[in-house]
Every structure is written in structure tokens, then in C-alpha cells.
Backbone bond lengths (Angstrom), bond angles and torsions (degrees), N, CA, C in turn:
res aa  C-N    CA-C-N  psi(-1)  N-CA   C-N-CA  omega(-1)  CA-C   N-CA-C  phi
1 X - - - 1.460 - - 1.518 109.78 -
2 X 1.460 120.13 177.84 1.105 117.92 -173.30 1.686 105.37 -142.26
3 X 1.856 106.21 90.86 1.382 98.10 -178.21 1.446 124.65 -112.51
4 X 1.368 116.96 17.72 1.260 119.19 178.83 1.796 100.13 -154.30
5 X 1.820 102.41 146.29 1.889 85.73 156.70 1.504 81.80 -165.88
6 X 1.066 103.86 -139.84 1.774 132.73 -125.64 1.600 101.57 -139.33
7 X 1.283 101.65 129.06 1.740 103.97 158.55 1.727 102.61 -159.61
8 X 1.655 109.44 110.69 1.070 105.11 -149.06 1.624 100.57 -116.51
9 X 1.585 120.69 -9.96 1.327 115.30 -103.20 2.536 61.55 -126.26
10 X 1.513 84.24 147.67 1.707 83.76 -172.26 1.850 114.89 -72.63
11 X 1.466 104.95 155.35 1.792 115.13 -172.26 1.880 85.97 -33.56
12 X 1.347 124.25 -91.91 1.575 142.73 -169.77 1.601 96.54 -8.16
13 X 1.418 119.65 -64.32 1.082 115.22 -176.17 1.528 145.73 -58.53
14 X 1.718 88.69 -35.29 1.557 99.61 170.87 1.708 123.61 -84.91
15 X 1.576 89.37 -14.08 1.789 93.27 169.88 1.405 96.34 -72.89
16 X 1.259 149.73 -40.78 1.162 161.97 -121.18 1.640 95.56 -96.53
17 X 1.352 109.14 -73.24 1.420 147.67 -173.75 1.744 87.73 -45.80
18 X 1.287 137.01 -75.11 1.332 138.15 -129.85 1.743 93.13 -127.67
19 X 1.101 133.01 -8.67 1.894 132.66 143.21 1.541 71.86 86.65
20 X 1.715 122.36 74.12 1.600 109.11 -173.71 1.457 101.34 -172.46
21 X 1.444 129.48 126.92 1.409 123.40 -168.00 1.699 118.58 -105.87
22 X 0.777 120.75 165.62 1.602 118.13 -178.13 1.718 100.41 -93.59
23 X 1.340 123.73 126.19 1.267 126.63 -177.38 1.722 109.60 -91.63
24 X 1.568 113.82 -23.03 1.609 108.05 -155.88 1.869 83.37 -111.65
25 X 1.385 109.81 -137.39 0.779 137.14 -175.25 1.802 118.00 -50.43
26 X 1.245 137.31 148.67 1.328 123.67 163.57 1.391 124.21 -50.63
27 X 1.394 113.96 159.14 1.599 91.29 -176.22 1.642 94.40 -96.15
28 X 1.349 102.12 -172.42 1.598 108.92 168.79 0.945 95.54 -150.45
29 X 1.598 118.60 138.43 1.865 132.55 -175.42 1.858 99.16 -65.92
30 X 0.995 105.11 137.33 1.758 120.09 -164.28 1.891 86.79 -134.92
31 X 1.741 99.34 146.35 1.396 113.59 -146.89 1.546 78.78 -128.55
32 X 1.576 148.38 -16.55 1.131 130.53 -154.79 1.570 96.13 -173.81
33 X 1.253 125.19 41.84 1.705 130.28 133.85 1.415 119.07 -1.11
34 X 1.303 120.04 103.70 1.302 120.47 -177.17 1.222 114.61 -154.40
35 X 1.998 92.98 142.30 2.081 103.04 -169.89 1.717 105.73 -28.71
36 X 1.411 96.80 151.55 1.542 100.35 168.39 2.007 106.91 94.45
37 X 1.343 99.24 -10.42 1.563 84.96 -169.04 1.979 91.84 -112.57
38 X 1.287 83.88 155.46 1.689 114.18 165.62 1.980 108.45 -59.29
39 X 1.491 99.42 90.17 1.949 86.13 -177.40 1.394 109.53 -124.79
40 X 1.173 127.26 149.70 1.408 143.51 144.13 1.722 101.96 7.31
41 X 1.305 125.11 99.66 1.347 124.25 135.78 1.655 129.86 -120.20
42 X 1.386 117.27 -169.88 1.234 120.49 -175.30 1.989 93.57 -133.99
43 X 0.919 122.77 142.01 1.646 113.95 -176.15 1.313 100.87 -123.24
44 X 1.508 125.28 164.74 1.411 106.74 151.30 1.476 126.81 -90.46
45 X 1.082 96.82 1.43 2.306 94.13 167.42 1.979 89.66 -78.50
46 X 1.007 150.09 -73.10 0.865 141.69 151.50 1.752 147.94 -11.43
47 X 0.908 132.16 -34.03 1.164 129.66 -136.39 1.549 131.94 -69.94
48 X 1.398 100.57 28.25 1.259 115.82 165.64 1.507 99.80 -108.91
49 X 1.013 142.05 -8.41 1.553 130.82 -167.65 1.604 107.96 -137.40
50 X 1.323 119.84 131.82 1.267 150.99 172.93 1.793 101.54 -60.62
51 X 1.188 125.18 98.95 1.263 147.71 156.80 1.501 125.59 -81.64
52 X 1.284 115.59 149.02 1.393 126.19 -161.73 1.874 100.14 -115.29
53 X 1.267 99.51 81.53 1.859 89.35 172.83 1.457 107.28 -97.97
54 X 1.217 126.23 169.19 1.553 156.09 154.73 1.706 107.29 -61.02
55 X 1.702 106.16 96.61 1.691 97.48 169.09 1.473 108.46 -64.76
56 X 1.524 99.55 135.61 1.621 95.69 177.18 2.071 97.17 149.17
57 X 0.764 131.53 65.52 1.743 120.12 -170.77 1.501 110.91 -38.11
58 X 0.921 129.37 119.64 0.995 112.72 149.37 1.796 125.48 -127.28
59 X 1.458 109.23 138.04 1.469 138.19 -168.62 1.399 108.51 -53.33
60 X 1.714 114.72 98.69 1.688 110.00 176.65 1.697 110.63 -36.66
61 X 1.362 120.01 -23.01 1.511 111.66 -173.53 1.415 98.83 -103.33
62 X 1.439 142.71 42.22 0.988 136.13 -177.79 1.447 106.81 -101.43
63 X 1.381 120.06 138.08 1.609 112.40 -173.70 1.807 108.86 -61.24
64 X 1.562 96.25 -32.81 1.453 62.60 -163.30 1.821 81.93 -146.42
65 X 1.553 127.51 174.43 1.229 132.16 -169.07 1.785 125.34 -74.51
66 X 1.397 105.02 4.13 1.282 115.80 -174.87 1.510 108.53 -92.45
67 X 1.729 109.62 163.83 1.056 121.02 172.82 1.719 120.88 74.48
68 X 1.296 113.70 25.21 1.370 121.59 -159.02 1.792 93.18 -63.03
69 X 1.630 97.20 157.99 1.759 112.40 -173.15 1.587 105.03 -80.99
70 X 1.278 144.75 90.83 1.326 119.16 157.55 1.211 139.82 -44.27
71 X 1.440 126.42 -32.52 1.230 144.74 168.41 1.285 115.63 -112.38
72 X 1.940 107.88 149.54 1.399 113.18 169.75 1.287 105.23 -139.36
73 X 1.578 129.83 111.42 1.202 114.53 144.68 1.466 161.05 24.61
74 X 1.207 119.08 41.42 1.427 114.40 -161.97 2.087 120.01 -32.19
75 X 1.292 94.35 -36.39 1.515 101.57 175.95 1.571 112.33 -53.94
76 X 0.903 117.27 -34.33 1.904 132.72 -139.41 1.622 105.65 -121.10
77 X 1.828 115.13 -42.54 1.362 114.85 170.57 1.171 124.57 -20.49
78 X 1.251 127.06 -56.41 1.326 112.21 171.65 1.649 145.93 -76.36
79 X 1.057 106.90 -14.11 1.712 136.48 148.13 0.860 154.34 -39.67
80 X 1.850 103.31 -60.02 1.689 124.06 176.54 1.237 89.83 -96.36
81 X 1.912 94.88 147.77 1.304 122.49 -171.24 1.679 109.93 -62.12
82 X 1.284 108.82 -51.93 1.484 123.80 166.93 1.569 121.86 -27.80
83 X 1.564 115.62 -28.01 1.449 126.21 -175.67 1.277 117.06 -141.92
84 X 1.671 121.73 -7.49 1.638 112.30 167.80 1.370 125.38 -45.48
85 X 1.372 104.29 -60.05 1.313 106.49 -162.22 1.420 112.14 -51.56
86 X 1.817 102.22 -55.00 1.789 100.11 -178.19 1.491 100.16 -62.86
87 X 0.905 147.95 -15.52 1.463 130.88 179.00 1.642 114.49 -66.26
88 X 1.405 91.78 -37.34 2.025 111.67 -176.02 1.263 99.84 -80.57
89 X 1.093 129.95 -34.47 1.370 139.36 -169.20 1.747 120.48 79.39
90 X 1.335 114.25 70.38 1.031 106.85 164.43 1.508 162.72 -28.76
91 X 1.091 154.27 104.80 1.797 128.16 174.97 1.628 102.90 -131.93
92 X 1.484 83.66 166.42 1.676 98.51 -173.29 1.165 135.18 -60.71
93 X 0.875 122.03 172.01 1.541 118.37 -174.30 1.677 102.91 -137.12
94 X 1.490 128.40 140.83 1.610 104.85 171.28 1.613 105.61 -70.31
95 X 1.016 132.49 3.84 1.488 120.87 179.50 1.459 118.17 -88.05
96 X 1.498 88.45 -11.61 2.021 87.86 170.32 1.525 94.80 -130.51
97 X 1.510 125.31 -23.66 1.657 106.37 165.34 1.124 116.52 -115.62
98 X 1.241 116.69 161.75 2.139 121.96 154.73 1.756 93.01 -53.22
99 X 0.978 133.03 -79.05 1.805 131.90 -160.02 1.198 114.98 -17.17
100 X 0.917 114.72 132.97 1.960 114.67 165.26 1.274 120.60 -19.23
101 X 0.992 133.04 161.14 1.584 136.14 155.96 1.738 120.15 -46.73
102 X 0.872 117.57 160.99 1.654 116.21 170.19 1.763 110.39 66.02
103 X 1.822 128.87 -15.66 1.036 100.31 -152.59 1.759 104.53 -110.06
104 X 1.909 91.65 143.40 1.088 99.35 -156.59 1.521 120.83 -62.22
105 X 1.495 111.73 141.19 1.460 118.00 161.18 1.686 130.44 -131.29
106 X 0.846 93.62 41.16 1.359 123.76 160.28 1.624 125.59 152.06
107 X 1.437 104.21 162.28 1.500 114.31 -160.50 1.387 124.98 166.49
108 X 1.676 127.32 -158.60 1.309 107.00 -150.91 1.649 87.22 -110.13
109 X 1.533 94.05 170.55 2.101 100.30 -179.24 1.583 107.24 -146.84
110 X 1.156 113.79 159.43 1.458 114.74 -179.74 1.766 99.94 -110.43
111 X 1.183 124.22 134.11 1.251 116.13 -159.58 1.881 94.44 -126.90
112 X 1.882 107.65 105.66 1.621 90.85 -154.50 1.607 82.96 -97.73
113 X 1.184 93.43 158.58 1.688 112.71 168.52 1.722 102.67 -156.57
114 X 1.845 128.59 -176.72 1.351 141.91 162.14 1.579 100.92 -126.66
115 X 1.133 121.34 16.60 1.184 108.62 157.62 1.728 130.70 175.66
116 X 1.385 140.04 144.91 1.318 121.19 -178.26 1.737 116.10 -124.14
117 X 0.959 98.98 164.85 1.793 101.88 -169.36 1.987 103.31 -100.33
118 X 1.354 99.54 139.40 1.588 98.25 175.66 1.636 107.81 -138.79
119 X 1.029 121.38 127.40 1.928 126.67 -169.23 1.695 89.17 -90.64
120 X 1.326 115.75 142.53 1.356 150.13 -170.77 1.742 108.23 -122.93
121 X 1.218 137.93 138.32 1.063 129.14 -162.34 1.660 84.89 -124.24
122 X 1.425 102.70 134.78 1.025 126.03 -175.82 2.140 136.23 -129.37
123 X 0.932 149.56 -162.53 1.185 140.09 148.70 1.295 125.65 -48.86
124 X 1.425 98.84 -58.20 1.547 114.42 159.54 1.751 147.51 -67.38
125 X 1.474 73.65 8.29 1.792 80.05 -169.24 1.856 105.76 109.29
126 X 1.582 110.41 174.27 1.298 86.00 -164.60 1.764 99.58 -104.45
127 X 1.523 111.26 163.03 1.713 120.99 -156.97 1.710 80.36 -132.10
128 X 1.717 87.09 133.83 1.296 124.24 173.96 1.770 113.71 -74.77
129 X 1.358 93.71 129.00 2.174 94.82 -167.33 1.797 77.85 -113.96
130 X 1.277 108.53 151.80 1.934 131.72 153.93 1.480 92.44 -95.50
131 X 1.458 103.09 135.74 1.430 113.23 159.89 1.395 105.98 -140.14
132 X 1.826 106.93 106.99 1.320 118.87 175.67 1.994 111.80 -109.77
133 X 1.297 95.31 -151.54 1.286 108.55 163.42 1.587 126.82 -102.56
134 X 1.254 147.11 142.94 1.269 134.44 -164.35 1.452 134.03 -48.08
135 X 2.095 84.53 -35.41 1.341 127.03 170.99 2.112 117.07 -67.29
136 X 1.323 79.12 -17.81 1.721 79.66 -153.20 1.556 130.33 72.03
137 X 1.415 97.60 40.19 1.996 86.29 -164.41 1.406 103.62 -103.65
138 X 1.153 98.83 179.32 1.450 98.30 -175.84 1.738 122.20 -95.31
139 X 1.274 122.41 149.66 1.536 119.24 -163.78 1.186 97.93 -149.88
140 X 1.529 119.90 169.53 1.228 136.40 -163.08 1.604 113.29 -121.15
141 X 1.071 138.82 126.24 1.349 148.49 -170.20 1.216 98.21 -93.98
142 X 1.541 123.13 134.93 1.831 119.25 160.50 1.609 103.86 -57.27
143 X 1.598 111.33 147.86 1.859 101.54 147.03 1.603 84.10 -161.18
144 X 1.333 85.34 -176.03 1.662 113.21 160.74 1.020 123.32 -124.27
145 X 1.426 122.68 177.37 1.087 112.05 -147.84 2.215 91.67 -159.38
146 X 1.129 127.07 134.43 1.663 135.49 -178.20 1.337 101.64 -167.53
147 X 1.688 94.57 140.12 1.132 124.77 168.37 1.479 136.37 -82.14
148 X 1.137 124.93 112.34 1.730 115.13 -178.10 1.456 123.12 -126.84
149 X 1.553 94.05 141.04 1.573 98.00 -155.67 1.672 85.39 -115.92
150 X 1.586 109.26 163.57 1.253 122.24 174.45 1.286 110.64 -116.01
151 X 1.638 103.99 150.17 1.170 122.95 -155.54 1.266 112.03 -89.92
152 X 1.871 121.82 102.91 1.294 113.00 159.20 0.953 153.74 -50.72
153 X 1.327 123.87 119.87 1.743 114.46 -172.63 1.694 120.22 -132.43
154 X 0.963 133.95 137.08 1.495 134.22 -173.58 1.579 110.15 -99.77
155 X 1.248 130.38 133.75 0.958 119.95 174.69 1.806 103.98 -156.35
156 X 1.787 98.36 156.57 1.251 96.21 -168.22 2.229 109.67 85.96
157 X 1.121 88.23 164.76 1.385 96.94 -170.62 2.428 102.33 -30.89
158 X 1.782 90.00 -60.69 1.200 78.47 -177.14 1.588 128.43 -25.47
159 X 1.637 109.48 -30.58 1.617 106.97 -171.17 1.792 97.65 -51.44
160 X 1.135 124.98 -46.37 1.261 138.56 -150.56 1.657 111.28 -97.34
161 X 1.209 101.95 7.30 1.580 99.63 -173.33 2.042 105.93 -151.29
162 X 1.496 100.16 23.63 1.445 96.07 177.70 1.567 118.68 76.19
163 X 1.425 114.06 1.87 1.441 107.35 175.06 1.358 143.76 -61.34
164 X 0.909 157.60 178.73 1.849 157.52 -156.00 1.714 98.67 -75.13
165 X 1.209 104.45 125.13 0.961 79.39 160.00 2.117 136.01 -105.27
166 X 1.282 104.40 -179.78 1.842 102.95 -168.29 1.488 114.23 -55.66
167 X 1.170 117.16 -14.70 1.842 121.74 176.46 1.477 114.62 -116.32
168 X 1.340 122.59 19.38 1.504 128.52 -179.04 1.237 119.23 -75.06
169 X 1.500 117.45 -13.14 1.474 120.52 176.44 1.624 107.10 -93.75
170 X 1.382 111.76 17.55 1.863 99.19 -150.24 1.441 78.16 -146.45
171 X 1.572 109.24 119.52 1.544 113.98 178.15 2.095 98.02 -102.55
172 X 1.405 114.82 -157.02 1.058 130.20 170.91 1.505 121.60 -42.13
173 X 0.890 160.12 121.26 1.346 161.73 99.34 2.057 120.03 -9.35
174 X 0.731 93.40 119.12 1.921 95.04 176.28 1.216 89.40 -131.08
175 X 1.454 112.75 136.52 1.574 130.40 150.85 1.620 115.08 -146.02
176 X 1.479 97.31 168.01 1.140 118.32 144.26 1.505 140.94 -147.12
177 X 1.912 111.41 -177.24 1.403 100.84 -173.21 1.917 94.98 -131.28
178 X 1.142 99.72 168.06 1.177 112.26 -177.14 1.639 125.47 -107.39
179 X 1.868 115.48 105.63 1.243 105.25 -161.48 1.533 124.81 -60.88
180 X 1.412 142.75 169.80 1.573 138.74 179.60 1.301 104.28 -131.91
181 X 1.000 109.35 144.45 2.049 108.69 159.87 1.278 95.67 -130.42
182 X 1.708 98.41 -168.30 1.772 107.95 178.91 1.498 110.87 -75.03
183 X 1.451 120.82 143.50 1.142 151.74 167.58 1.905 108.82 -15.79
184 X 1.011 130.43 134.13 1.474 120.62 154.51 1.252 108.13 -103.18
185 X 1.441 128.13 163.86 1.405 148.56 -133.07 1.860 90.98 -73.39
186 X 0.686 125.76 -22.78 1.825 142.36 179.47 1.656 88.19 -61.32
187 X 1.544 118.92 -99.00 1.054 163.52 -170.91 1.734 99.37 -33.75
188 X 0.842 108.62 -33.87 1.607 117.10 -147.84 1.922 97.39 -83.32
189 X 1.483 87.62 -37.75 1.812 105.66 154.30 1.657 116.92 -34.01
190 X 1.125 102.22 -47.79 1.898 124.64 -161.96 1.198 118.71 -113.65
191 X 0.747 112.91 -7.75 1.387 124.06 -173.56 1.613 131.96 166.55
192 X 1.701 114.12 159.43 1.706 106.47 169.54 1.075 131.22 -67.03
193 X 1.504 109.79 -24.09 1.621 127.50 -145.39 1.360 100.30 -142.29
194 X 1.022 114.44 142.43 1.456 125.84 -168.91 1.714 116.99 -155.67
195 X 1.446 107.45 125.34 1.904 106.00 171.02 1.238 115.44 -13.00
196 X 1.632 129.81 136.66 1.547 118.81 148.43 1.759 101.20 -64.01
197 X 1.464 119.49 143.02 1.436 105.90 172.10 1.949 73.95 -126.69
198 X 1.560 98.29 145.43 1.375 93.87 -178.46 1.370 116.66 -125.95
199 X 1.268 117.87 133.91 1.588 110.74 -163.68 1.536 129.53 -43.32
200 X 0.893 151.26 128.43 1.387 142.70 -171.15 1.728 118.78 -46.96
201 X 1.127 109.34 -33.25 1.578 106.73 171.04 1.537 118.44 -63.83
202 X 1.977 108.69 -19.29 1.435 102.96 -167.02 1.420 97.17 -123.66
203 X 2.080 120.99 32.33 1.321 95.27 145.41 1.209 150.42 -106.47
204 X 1.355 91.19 -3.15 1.840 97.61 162.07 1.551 126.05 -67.06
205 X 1.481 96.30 -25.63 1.689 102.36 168.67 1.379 128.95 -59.90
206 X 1.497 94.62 -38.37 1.830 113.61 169.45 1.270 120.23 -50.36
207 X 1.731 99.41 -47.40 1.665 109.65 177.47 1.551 110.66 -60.49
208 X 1.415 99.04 -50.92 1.779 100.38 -168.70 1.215 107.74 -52.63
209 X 1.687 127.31 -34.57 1.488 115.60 -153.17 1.645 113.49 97.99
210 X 1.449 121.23 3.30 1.173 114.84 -169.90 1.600 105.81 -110.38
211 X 1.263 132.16 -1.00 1.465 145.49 156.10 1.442 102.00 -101.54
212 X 1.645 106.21 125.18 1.185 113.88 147.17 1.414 129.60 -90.40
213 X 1.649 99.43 -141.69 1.780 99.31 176.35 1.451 103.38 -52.37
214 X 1.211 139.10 -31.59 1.335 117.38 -150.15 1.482 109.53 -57.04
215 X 1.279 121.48 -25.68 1.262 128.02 -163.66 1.558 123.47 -83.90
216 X 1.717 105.25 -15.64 1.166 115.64 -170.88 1.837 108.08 -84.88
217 X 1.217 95.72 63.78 2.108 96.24 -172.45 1.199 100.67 -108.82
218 X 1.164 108.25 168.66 1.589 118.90 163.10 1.403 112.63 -50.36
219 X 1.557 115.20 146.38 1.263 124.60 168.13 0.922 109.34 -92.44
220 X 1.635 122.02 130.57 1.738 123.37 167.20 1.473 111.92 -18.05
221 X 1.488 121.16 156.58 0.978 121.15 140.13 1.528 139.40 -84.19
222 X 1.776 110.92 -22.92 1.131 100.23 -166.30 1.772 135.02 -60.12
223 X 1.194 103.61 -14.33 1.148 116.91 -178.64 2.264 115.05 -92.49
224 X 1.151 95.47 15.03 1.364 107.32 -168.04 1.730 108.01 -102.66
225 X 0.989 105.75 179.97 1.576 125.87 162.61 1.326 131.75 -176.52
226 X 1.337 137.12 150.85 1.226 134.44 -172.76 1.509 105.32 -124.59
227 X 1.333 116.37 135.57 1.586 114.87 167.53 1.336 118.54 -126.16
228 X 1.525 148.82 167.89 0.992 127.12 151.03 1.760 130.49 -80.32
229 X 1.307 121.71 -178.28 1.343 113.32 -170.53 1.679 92.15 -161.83
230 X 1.258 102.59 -175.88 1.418 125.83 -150.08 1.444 93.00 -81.97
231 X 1.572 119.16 128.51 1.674 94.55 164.43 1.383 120.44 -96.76
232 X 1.575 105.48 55.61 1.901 110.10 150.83 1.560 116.69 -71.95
233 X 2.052 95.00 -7.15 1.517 78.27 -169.31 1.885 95.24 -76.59
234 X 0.660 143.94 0.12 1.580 147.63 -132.25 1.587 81.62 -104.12
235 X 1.989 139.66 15.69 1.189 137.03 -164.78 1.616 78.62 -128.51
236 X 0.927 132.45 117.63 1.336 136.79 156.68 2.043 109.77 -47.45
237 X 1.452 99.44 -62.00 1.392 104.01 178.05 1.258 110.28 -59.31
238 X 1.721 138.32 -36.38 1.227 134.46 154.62 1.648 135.76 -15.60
239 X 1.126 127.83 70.85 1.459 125.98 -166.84 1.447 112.96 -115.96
240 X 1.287 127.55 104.37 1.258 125.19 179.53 1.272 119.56 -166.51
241 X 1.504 138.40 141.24 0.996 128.93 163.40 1.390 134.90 -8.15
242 X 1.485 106.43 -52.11 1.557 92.77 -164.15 1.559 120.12 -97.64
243 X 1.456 114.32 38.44 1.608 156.77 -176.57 1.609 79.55 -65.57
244 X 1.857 85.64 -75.49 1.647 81.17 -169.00 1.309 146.97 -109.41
245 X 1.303 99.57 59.89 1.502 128.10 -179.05 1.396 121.93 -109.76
246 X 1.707 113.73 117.17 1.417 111.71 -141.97 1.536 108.02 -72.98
247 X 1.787 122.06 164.29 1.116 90.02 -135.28 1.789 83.57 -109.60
248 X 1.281 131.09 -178.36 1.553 116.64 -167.22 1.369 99.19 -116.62
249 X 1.803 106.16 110.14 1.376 111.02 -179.13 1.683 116.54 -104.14
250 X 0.939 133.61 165.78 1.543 134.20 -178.30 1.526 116.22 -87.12
């Protein structure tokens, strides 16, 4: 699986890198990315602009905003209910939303990072590995990406007199999850499951909809490496440089 990584690499570069601008806030290079936070994507309703979703999927038909999916299956993506639609690429309809016609709510995302963290079980308990590129460069992860809204309801006199309603404090939800396949000969060390990282020629294809599964394979290894590191990263709130600095074993 893929539950933590890396985005190290400066704002200039990643606009640079992915032909894509940051609309909100500056970014700041983050050492320990983790479910639950607001991160760096690329969408395809978007795909000139750097968006801020919630890791975690969560299912427009989901009752309620908890429990979002970090991972999806590359085998299965297209199948389970949890990830069809963004895989097909969904949009609205006024018969299931207020929004215009055509606009998208779910679909595919490029999720960039230079690197991800994988725990190894050991004598000691299990030790945190970085698995980047040799280079350190930056690459793009498959995911998806859906929107979920909560369901208003009135109850009590208000139903009958125009009152607030029970989801009025709680706007849209955006997330995403990050796809996995089987391990390459690197990986397979650390784990079963491993990021799709997808070659640079096939991520705009991902966005368009014009690559399917074929694309979701293992990435070579030769150009890879794994090291170990400190397990401060094992603190979600923990964010700092020296996360990823390999760690000195005997």
C-alpha cells in the first residue's frame, strides 16, 4: 500500500515539471504527507491547476464523510463501486445535482510526489524504508479523485417553517485515493503493494481517459532505491527534513 510520502521538490519546479499552476496558497515542500490532509493534486476537470484534495476517497453515495479509501487496486479500479465512477469519469446531472450540466464530480488525478515511505517488519518492530528515484525527481502517482456532499434534511417544526437546515454548516468534500499494483523487484523487498508511478508520457493520457488499466503496472526498478530512515516519520504530525535522511544502520 501506499500510506505516506514526500513532496520536497520547490512551487517553480513543480509548475514547471507538470505545465500546471498553484491557484491557493504557496506550497511548502512537506516530508511526511499523510491520509486526512489537504495535498497537491492535478484533476482532470482541472488540469492546468494544482488543487488541494483530502487523501482519503470518499464515495458521493457514502452516508456520511468518514473512513475515506487511501488506496485502490489497480486490478479492481474499474469494478468496485467505491472507484468506478471516478475511474469512468463521472459528471452531474441536475437530476441528482443543483450544478450545471456536464460538471465534473468525479474522475482521474495525477498525484505528484519524489518519494514514498513503506514499514518492513523486523526483530525490532517494523522500520520505515524511502522509496524514491536515484535522481530524486519528481513523478506522478495514478489516483482518483470524487466529490461528496451531505445530505440535507429538515426536521422538526423547521421542516414546516423554512428552518436551517442539518448539513448547512458542511459544504462539499473533494478527495482522493491513490492507485497500487503488485510490487516490482525493489518493492517486493517491502512490501506487496506498491504506488502506480506512471511514466511521464502516459500522464496526461490518464487524465484524458484515453489510457486504461494497461498503464497501471509496476514501475521498473532499475532506476529506484530504497533506504531506511528514522521512525519519527511513524508521527504523522512529524514534518521535517530530517524524515528523509537515510538512517545509519550497522
Amino acid at each position: 500500500m501506499c500510506g505516506r510520502y514526500t513532496l520536497v521538490a520547490e512551487e517553480d519546479a513543480l509548475e514547471a515539471r507538470f505545465d500546471a499552476r498553484f491557484r491557493d496558497a504557496e506550497f511548502t515542500t512537506r516530508y511526511n504527507m499523510a491520509p486526512g490532509q489537504d495535498l497537491p493534486v492535478i484533476t482532470d476537470a482541472e488540469p492546468a491547476t494544482f488543487q488541494r484534495l483530502e487523501w482519503g476517497l470518499v464515495p458521493s453515495w457514502a452516508d456520511d464523510d468518514s473512513g475515506g479509501l487511501i488506496n485502490a487496486r489497480a486490478e479492481s479500479v474499474d469494478e468496485k463501486p467505491s472507484f468506478r465512477e471516478a475511474y469512468e469519469g463521472r459528471r452531474c446531472t441536475r437530476e441528482s445535482n443543483e450544478r450545471a450540466l456536464d460538471t465534473p464530480s468525479a474522475g482521474r488525478c495525477l498525484v505528484p510526489a519524489d518519494g514514498f515511505y513503506e514499514w518492513v517488519e523486523t526483530d525490532d518492530g517494523k522500520r520505515p524504508y524511502r522509496v524514491t528515484f536515484e535522481d530524486e525527481r519528481v513523478f506522478a502517482m495514478a489516483g482518483l479523485w470524487e466529490r461528496w456532499e451531505p445530505e440535507t434534511t429538515q426536521t422538526g417544526l423547521d421542516a414546516f417553517g423554512g428552518g436551517v437546515d442539518d448539513g448547512s454548516e458542511r459544504g462539499p468534500l473533494e478527495t482522493f485515493t491513490i492507485i497500487t499494483t503488485e510490487p516490482n523487484t525493489l518493492i517486493s523487498d517491502l512490501h506487496h503493494r506498491m504506488a502506480v508511478i506512471l511514466d511521464p508520457d502516459a500522464e496526461r493520457r490518464w487524465l484524458s481517459g484515453e489510457a486504461g488499466r494497461a498503464v497501471l503496472e509496476p514501475y521498473p526498478a532499475d532506476e529506484m532505491r530504497a533506504y531506511p530512515v528514522s521512525t519519527a516519520v511513524n508521527d504523522p504530525a512529524t514534518d521535517e527534513s530530517s524524515l528523509i535522511d537515510p538512517l545509519e544502520t550497522a
